[in-house]
C-alpha positions in Angstrom: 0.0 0.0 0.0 1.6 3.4 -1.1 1.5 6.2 1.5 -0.9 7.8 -0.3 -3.8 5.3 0.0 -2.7 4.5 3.7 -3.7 8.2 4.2 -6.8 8.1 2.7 -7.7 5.2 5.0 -6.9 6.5 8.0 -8.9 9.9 7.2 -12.2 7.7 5.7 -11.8 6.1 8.9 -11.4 9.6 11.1 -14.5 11.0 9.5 -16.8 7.6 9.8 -16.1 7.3 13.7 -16.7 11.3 14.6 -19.9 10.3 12.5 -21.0 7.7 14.6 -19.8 9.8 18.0 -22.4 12.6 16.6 -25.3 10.1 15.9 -24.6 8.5 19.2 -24.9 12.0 21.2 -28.0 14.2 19.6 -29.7 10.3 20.1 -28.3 10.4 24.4 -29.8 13.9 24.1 -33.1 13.5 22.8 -33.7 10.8 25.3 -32.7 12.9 28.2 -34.9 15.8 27.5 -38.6 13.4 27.6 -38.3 13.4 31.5 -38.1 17.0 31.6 -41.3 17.4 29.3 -43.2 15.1 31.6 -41.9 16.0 34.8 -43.3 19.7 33.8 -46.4 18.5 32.6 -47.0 16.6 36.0 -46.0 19.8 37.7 -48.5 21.4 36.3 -51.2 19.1 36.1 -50.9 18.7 40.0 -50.4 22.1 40.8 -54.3 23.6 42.3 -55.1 27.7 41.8 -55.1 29.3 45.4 -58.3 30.0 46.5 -59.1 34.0 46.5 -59.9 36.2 48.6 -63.4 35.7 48.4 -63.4 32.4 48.2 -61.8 32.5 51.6 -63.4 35.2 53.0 -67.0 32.7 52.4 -66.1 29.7 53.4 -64.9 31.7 57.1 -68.2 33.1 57.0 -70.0 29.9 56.7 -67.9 28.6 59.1 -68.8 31.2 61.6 -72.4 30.9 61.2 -72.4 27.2 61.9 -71.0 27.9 65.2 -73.6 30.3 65.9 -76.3 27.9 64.9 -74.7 25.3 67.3 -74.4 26.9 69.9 -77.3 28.7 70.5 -80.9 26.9 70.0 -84.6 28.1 70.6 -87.1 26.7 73.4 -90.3 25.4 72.5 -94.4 26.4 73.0 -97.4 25.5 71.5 -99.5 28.5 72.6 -98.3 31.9 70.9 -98.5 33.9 73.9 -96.2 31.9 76.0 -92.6 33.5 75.5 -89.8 31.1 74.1 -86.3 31.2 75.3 -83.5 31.7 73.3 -81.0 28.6 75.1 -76.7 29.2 75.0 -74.6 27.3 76.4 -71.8 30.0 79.0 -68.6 29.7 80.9 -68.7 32.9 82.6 -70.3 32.9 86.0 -73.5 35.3 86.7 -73.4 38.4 88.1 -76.0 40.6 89.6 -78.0 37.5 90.3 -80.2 35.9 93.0 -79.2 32.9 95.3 -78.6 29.3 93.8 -81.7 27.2 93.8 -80.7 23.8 94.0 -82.9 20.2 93.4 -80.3 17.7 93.5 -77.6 18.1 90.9 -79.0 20.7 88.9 -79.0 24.6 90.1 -81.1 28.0 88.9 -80.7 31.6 89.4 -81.9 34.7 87.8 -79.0 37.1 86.4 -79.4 40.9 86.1 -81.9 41.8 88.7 -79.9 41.5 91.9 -80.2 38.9 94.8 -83.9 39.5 95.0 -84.7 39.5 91.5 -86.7 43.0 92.3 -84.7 45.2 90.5 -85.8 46.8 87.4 -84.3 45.5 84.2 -84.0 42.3 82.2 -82.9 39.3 83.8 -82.0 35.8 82.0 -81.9 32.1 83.8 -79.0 30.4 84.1 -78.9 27.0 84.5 -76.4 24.7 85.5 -76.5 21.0 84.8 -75.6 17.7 86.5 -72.2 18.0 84.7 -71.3 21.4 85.8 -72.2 23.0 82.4 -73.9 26.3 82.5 -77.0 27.2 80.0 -78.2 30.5 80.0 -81.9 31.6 78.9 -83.3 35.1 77.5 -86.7 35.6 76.3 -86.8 35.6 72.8 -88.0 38.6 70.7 -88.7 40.5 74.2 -90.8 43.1 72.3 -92.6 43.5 75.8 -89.4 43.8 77.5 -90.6 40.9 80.2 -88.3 39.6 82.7 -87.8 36.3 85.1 -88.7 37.0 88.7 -88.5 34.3 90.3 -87.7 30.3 89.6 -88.6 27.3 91.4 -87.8 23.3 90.7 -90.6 21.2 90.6 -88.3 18.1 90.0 -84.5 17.9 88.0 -86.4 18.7 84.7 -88.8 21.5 85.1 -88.6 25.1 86.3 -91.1 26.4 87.5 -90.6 30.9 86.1 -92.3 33.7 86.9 -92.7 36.1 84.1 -93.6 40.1 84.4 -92.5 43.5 83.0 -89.2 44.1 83.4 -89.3 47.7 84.4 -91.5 49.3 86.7 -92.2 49.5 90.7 -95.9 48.3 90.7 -95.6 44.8 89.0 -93.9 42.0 91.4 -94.3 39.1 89.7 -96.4 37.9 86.9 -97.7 35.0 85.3 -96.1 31.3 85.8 -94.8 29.5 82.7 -93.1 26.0 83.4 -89.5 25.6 81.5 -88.6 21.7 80.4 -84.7 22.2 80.6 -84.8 18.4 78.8 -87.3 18.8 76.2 -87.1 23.1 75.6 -90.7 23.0 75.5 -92.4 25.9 77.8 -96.0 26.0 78.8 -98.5 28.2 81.1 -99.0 27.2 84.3 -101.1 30.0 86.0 -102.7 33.5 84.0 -102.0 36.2 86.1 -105.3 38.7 85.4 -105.2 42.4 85.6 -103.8 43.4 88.8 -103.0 40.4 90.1 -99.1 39.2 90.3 -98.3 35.7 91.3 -95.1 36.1 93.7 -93.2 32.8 94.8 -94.7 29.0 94.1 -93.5 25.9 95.9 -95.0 22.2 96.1 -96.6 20.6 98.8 -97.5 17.6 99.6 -100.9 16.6 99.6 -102.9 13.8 101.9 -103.2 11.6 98.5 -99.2 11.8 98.3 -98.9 13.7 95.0 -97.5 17.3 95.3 -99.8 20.4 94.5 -98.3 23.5 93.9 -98.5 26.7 96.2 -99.1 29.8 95.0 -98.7 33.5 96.8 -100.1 36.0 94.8 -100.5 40.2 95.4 -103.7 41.4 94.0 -103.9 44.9 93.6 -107.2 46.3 94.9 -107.4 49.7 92.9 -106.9 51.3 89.8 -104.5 53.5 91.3 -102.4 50.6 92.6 -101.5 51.8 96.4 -103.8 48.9 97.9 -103.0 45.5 97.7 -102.9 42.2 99.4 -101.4 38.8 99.4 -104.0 35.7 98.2 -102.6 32.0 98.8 -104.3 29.2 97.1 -102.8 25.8 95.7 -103.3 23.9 92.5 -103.8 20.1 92.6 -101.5 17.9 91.2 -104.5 16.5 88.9 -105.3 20.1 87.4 -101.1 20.5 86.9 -101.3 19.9 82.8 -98.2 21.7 82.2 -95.8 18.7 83.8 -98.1 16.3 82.2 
């Protein structure tokens, strides 16, 4: 083989092998960049818009309200007339309020009228359970602007209330509504009429051994209201519909 030839080879040779080196590497390269084209097509397809401000600003709102709703639920009646009781469950202790009155493990006072409950203004209930929870209870949709006066157990599940105007020196007491603390469901126990304001209840036992209920009540005896006096009477258990 002349020198010649032999240099042709080994350049025919040169170029086929950097050829082959170039093939080889644009193929390595092509196969390396797929990942990267699917690895930011996953990014995005997993990627979720941020919720706005509104969006946010709702579903707080909603979440709000549901607490409300929980935590704050509406007695029960059957006749119009009898006020309902808006029922919340509190942690703070009362203030202003009258005396504890206990029946076993559950307790009753009247907040906002002082220890008496004579004061003028309105007053709530506040009830404290076997458990040591506290519930407290405001008339609802107090257009009349009526107040507690005075509370009495009958047994662990009813309350025996005394319902008149909240402001003013010459009505004392008032009607007597009886609250279910189990059920919500308040009824009438005794219509005070014109003039006449029942004052404190209590049960008695009767020969038959039921209890009948006590009632003092001041009936005014003008239209003036400067002469009064106390009536006591009692209700038999039989004629007691509202525990019934």
């Amino acid at each position: 083989m002349t020198r010649k030839a032999y240099l042709k080879r080994i350049i025919s040779t040169s170029l086929i092998i950097s050829l082959i080196l170039t093939l080889t590497a644009c193929s390595s390269n092509k196969k390396g960049a797929e990942p990267s084209t699917n690895s930011s097509s996953n990014n995005q397809q997993q990627s979720a818009p941020a919720p706005s401000k509104n969006q946010t600003s709702k579903t707080e709102d909603n979440s709000s309200k549901t607490t409300s709703t929980t935590n704050t639920t509406n007695t029960e009646t059957v006749d119009p007339t009898v006020p309902k009781f808006n029922k919340t469950e509190t942690t703070s202790s009362p203030k202003f309020n009258t005396p504890w009155k206990v029946y076993g493990t559950v307790q009753a006072s009247i907040e906002g009228k002082g220890d008496t409950a004579s004061e003028e203004g309105i007053g709530k209930i506040i009830v404290k359970d076997g458990s040591g929870k506290m519930y407290s209870y405001e008339i609802a949709d107090n257009k009349k602007q009526n107040s507690p006066k005075y509370v009495q157990w009958w047994d662990d599940k009813n309350l025996l209330v005394v319902i008149g105007m909240g402001y003013g020196t010459v009505s004392q007491g008032g009607s007597l509504y009886n609250l279910n603390i189990a059920t919500g469901k308040v009824s009438l126990a005794y219509k005070a009429e014109d003039k006449q304001n029942v004052t404190a209840v209590t049960k008695v036992k009767s020969k038959d051994g039921n209890y009948d209920l006590y009632i003092k009540m001041l009936v005014y005896e003008d239209d003036n209201f400067t002469k009064s006096h106390y009536e006591e009477f009692t209700i038999p258990y039989s004629k007691l519909t509202m525990l019934k």
